[in-house]
C-alpha positions in Angstrom: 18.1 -22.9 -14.1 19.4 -20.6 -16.5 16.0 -19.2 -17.3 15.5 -18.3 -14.0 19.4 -16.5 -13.5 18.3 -14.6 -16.5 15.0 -13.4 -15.1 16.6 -12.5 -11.9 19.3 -10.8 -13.7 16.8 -8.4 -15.1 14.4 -7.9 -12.4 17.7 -6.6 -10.2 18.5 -4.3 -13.1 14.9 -3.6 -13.7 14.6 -2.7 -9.9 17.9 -0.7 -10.1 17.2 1.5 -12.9 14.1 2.4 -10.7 16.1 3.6 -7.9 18.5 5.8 -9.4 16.5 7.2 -12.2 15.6 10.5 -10.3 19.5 10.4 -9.2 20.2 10.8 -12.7 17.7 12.7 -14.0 18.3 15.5 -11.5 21.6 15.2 -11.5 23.5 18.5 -10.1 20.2 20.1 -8.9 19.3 20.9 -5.4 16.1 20.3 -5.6 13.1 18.5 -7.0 10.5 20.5 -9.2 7.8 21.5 -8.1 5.8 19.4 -9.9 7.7 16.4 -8.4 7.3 17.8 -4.9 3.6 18.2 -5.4 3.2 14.1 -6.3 5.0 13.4 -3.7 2.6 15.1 -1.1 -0.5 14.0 -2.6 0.3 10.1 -4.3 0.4 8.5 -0.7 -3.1 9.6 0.1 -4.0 8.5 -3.3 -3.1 5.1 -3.4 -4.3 4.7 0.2 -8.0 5.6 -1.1 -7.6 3.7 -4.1 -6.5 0.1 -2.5 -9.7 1.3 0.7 -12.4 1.4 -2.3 -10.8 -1.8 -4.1 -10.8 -3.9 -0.9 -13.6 -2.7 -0.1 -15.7 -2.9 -3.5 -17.4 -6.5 -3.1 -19.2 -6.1 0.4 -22.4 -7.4 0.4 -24.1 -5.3 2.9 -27.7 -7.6 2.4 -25.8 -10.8 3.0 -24.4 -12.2 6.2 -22.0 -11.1 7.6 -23.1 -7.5 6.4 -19.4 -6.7 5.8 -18.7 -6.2 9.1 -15.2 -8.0 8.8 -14.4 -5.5 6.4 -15.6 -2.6 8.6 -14.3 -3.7 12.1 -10.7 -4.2 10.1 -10.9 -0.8 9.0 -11.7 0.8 12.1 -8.4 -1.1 13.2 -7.0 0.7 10.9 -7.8 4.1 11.6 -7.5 3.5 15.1 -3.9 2.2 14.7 -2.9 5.0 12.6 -4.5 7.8 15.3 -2.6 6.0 17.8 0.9 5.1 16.0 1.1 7.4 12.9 2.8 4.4 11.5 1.2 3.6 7.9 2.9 0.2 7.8 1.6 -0.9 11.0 -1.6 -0.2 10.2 -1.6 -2.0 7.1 -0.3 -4.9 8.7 -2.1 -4.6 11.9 -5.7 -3.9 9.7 -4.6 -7.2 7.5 -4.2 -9.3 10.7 -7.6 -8.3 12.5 -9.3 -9.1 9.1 -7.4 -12.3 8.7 -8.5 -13.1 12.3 -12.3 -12.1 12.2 -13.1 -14.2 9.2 -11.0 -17.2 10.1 -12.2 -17.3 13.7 -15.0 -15.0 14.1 -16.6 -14.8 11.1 
């Protein structure tokens, strides 16, 4: 018990550091450099094409069923995100469809 009050102790401080670190390091300016702005634009797009090619890295196009879980999912996605402009529901909603076709379809 005291192991795990001591681990959640410093996960919470961990986690709080996190989220006022750029408070305090730009502390009195206006704004964010440049550099910071730039990351900002272009990290989200980032991450979204690095977790597409990891979940999509083991396919097995020769083998049934020819990835087309994986491929039906993420036209779910993209559809979802045309339609809504909502990142989070289509992450959710692309997770679901997959879940779906390869429990009941697939």
């Amino acid at each position: 018990m005291k192991h795990s009050l001591i681990l959640v102790a410093i996960m919470s401080g961990v986690t709080i550091l996190i989220r006022f670190f750029p408070f305090i390091v730009f502390r009195g300016k206006r704004e964010a450099p440049a550099f910071i702005v730039y990351l900002g634009e272009v990290l989200p797009q980032a991450i979204i094409g690095m977790l597409v090619i990891y979940c999509l890295r083991n396919i097995k196009l020769t083998a049934s069923p020819f990835g087309l879980p994986e491929l039906i999912a993420v036209a779910f996605v993209v559809l979802l995100q045309a339609i809504k402009h909502n990142t989070l529901l289509s992450v959710i909603g692309g997770t679901a469809a997959y879940m779906i076709l390869v429990q009941l379809v697939f």
